[in-house]
DSSP file (Angstrom, degrees, kcal/mol; ACC not computed):
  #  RESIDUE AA STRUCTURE BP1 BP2  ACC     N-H-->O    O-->H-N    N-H-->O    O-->H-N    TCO  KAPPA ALPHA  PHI   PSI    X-CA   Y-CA   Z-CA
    1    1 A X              0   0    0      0, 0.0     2,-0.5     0, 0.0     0, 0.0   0.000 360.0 360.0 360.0 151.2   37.1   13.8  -22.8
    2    2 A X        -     0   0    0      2,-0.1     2,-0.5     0, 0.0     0, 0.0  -0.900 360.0-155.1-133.1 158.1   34.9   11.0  -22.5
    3    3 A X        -     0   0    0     -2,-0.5     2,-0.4     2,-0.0     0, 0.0  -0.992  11.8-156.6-123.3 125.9   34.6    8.9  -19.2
    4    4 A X        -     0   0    0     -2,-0.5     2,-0.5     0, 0.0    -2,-0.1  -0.969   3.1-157.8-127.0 128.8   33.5    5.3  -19.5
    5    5 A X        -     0   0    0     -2,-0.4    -2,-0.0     1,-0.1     0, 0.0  -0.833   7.5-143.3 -66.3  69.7   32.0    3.4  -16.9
    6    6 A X        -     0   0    0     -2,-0.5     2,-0.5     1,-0.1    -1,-0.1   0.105  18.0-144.3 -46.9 157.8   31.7   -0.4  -16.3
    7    7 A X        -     0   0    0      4,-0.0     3,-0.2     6,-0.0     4,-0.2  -0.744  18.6-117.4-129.9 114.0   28.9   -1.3  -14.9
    8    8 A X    >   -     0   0    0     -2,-0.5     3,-2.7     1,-0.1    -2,-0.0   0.352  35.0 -92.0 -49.6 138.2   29.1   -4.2  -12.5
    9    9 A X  T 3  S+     0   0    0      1,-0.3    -1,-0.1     3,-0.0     3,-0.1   0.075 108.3  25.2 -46.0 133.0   27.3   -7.7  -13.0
   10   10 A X  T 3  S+     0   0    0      1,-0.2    -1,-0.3    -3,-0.2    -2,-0.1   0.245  87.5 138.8  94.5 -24.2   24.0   -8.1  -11.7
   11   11 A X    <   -     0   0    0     -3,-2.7    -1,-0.2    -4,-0.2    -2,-0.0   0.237  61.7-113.4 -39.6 160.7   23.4   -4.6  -11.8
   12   12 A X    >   +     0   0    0      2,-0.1     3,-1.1    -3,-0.1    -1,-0.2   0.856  66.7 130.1 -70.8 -27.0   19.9   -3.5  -13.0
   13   13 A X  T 3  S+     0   0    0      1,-0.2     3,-0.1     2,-0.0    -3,-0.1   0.330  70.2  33.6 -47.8 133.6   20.7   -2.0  -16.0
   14   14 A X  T 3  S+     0   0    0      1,-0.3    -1,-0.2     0, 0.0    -2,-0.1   0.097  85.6 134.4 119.4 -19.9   18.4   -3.3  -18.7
   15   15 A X    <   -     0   0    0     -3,-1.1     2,-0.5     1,-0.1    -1,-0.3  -0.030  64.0-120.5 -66.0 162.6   15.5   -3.8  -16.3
   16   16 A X    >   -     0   0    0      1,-0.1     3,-1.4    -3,-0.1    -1,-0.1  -0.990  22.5-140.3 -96.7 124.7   12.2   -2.5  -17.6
   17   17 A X  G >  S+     0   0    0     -2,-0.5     3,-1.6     1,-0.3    -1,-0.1   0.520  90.2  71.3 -10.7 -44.6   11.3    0.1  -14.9
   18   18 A X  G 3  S+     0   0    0      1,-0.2    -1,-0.3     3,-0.0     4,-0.1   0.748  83.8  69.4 -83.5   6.5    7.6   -0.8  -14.7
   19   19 A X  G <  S+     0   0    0     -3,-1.4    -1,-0.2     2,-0.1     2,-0.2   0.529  71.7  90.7 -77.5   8.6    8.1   -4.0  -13.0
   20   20 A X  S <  S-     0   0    0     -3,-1.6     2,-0.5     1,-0.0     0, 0.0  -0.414  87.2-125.7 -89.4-177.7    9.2   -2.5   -9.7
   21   21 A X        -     0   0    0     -2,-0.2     2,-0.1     0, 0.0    -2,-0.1  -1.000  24.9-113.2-126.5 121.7    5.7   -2.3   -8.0
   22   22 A X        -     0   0    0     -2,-0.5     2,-0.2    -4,-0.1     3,-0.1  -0.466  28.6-107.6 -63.6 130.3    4.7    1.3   -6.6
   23   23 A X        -     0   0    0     -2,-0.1    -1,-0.1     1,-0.1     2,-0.1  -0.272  44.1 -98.2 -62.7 137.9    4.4    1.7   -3.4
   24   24 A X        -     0   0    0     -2,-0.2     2,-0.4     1,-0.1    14,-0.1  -0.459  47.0-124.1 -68.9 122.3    0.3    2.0   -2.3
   25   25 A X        -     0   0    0     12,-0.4    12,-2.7    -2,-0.1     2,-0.4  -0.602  27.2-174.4 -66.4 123.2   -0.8    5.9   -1.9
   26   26 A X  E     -A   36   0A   0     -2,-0.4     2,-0.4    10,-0.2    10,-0.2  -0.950   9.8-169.7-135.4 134.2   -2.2    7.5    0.9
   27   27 A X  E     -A   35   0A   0      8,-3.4     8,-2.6    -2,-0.4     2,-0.4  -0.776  25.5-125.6-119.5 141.3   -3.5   10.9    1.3
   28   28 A X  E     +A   34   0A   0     -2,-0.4     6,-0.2     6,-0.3     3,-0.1  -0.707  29.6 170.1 -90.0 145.3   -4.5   12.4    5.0
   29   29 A X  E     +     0   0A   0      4,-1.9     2,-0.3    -2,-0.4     5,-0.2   0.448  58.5  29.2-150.5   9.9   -7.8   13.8    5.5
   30   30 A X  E >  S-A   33   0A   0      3,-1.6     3,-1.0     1,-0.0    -1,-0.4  -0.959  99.5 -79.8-149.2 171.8   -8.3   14.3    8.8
   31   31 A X  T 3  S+     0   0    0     -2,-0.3    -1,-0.0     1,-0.2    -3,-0.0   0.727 125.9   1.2 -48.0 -45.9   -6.2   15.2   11.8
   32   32 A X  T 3  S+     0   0    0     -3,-0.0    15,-4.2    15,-0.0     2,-0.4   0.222 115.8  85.7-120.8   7.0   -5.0   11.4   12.3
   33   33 A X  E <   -AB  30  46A   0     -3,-1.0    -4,-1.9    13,-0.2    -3,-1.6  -0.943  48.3-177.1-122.4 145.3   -6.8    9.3    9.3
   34   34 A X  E     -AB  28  45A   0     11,-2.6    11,-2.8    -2,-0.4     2,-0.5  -0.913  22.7-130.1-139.2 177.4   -5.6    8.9    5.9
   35   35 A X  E     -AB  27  44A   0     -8,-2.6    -8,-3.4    -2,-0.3     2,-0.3  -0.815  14.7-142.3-127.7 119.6   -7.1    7.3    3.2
   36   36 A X  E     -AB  26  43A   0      7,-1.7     7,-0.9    -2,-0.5     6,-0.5  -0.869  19.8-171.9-102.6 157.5   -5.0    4.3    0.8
   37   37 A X        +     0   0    0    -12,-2.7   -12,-0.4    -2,-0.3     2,-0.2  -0.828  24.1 178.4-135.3 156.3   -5.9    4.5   -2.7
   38   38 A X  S    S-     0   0    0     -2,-0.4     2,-1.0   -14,-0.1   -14,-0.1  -0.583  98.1 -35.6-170.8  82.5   -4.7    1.9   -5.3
   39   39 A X  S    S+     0   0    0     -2,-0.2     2,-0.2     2,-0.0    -2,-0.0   0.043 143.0  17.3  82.5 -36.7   -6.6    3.7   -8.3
   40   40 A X  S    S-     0   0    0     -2,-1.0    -2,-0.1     0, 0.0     2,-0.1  -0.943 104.6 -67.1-172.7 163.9   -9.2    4.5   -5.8
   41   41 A X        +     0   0    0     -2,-0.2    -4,-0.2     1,-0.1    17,-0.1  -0.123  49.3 161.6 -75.9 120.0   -9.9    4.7   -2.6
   42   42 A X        -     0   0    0     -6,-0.5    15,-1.2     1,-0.1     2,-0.4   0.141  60.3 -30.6-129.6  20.5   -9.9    1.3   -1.2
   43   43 A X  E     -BC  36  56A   0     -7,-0.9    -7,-1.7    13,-0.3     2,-0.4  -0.968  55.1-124.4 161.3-173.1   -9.6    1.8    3.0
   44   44 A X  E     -BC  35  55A   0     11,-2.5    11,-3.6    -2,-0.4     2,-0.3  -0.999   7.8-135.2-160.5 172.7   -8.1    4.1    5.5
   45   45 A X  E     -BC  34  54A   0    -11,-2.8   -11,-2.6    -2,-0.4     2,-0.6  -0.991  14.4-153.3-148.7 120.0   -5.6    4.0    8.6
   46   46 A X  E     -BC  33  53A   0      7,-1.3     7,-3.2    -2,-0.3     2,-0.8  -0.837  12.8-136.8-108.3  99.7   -6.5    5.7   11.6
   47   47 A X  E     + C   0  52A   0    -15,-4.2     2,-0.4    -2,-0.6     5,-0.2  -0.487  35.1 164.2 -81.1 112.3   -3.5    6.8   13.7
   48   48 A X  E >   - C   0  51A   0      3,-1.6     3,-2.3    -2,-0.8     2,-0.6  -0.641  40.5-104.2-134.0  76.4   -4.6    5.9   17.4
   49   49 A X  T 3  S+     0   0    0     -2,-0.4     3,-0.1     1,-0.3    21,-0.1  -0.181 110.3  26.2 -51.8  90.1   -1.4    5.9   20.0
   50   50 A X  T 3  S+     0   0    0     -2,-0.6    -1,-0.3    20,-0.0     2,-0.2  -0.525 130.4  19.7-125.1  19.3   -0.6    3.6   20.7
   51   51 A X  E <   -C   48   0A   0     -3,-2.3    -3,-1.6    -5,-0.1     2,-0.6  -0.583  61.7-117.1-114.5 178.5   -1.6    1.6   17.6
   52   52 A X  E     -CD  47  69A   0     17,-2.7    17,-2.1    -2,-0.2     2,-0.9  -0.889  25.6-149.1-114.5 102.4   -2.6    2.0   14.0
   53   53 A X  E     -CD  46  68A   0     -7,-3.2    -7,-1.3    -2,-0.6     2,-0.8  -0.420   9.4-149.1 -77.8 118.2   -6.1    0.9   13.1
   54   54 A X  E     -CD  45  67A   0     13,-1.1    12,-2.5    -2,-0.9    13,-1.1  -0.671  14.6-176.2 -45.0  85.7   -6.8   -0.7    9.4
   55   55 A X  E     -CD  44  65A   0    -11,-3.6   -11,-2.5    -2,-0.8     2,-0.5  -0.712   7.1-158.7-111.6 145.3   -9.8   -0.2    8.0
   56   56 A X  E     +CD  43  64A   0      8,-3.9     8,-1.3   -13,-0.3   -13,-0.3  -0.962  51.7  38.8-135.3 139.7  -11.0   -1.6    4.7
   57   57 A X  S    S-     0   0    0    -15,-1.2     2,-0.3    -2,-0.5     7,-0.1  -0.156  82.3 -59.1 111.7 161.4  -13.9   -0.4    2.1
   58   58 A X  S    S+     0   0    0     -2,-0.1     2,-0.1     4,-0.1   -14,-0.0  -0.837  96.9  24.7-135.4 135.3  -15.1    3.5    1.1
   59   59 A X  S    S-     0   0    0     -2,-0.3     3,-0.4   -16,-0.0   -15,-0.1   0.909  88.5-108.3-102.0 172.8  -16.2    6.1    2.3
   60   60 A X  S    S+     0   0    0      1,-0.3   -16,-0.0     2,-0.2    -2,-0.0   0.319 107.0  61.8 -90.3 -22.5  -15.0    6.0    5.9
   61   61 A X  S    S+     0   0    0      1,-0.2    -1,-0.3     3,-0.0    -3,-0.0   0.977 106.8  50.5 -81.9 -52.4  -18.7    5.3    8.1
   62   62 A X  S    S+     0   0    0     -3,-0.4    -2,-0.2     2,-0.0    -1,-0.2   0.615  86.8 121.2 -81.3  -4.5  -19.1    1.9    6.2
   63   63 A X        -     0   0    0     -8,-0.1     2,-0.5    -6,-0.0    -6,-0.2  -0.007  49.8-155.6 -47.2 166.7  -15.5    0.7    7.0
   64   64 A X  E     -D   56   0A   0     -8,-1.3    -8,-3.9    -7,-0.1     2,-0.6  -0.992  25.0-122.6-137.5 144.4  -15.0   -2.5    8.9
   65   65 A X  E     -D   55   0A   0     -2,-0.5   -10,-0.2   -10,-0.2     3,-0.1  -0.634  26.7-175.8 -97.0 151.5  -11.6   -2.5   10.7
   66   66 A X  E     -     0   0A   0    -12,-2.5     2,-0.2    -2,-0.6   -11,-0.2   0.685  57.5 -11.7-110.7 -19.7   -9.5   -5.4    9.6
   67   67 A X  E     -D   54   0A   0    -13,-1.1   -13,-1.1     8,-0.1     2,-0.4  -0.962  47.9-129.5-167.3 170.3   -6.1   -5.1   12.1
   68   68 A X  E     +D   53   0A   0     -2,-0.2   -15,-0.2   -15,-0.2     2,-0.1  -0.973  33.4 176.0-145.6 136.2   -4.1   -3.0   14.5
   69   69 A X  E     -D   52   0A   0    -17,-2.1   -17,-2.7    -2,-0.4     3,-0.1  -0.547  36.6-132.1-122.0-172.0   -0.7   -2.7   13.8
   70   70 A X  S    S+     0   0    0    -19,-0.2     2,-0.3     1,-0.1    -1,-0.1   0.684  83.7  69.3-123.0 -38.7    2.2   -0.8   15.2
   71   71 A X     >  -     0   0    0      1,-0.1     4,-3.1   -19,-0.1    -1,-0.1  -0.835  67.6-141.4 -82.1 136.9    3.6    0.6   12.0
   72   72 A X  T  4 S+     0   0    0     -2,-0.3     4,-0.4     1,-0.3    -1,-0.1   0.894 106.0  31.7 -28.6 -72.8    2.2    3.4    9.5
   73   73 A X  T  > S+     0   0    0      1,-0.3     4,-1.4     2,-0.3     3,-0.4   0.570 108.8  59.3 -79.0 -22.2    3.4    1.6    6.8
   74   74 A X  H  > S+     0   0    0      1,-0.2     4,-2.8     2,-0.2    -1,-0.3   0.969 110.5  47.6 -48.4 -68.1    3.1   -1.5    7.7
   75   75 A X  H  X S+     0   0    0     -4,-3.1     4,-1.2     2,-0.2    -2,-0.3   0.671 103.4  56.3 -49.6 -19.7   -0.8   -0.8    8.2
   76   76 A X  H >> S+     0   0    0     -4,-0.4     4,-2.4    -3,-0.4     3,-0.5   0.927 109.7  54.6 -86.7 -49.6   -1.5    1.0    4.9
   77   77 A X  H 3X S+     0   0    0     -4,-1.4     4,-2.2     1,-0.3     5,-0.5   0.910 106.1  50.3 -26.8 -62.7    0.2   -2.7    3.4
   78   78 A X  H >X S+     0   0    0     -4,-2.8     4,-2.5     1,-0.3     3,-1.2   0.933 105.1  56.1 -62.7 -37.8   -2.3   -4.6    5.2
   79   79 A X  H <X S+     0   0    0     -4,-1.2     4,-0.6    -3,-0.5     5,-0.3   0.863 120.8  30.9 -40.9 -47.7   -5.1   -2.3    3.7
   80   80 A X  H 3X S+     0   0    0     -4,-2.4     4,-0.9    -3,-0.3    -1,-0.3   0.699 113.5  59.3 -84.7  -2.9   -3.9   -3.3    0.2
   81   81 A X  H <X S+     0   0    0     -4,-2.2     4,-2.5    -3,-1.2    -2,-0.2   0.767 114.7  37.9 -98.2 -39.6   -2.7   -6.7    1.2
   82   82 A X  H  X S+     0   0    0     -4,-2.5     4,-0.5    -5,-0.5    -3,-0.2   0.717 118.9  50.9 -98.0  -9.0   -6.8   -7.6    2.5
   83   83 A X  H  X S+     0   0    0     -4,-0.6     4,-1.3    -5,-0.3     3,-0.4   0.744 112.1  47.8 -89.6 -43.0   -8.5   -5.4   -0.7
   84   84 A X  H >X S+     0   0    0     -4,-0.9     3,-1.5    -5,-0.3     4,-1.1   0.940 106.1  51.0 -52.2 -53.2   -6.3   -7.3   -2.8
   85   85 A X  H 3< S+     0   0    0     -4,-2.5    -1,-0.2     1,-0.3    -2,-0.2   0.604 116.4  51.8 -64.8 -29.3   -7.2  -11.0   -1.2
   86   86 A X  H 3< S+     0   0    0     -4,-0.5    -1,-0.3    -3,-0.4    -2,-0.2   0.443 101.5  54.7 -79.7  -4.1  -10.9   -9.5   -2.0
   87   87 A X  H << S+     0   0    0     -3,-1.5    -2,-0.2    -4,-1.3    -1,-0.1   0.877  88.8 104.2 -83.5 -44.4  -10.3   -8.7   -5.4
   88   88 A X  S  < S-     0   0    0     -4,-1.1    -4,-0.0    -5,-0.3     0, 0.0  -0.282  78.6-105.2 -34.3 107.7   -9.2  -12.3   -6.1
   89   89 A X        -     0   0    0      1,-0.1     2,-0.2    -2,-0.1    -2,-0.0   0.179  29.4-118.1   1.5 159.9  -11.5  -14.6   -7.9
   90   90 A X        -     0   0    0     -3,-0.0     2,-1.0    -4,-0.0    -1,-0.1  -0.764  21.4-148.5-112.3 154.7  -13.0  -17.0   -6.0
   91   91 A X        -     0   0    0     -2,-0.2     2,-0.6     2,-0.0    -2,-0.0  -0.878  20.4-161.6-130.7 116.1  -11.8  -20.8   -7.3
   92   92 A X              0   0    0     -2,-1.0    -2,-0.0     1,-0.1     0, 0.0  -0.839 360.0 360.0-105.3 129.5  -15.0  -23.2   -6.5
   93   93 A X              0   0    0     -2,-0.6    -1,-0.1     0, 0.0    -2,-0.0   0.392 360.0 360.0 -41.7 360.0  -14.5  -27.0   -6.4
């Protein structure tokens, strides 16, 4: 028996798969800090109740904290959100 299945308008089907953008990776390495990576390690987030401090740049004594947020995930974002904004070309007048 063969079962066939519309599949409703608008749906994704067709999409190409790599366009979703992957979520930024983070690994724990000490009792309350974990470390985002985007290819490599590019800051860490330091769980400190009742906030979450950001820190951006490798390895973990030469960070400079950039924010304090109230959400994990929210904070590892800003970590990739402020490596990205450094990654960026600069555009001189």
């Amino acid at each position: 028996m063969t079962v066939r299945t519309r599949t409703p308008e608008g749906s994704a089907r067709g999409t190409d798969e790599g366009t979703v953008p992957a979520e930024p990776r983070f690994e724990r390495v000490d009792l309350d800090r974990y470390v985002v990576i985007d290819g490599a390690p590019i800051g860490y987030v330091e769980v400190v109740p009742p906030v979450i401090v950001c820190y951006s740049g490798h390895p973990y004594p030469r960070a400079v904290e950039i924010a304090q947020v109230h959400d994990f995930h929210r904070a590892v974002q800003v970590v990739v959100d402020h490596a990205d904004s450094r990654r960026r070309p600069m555009i001189s007048a």
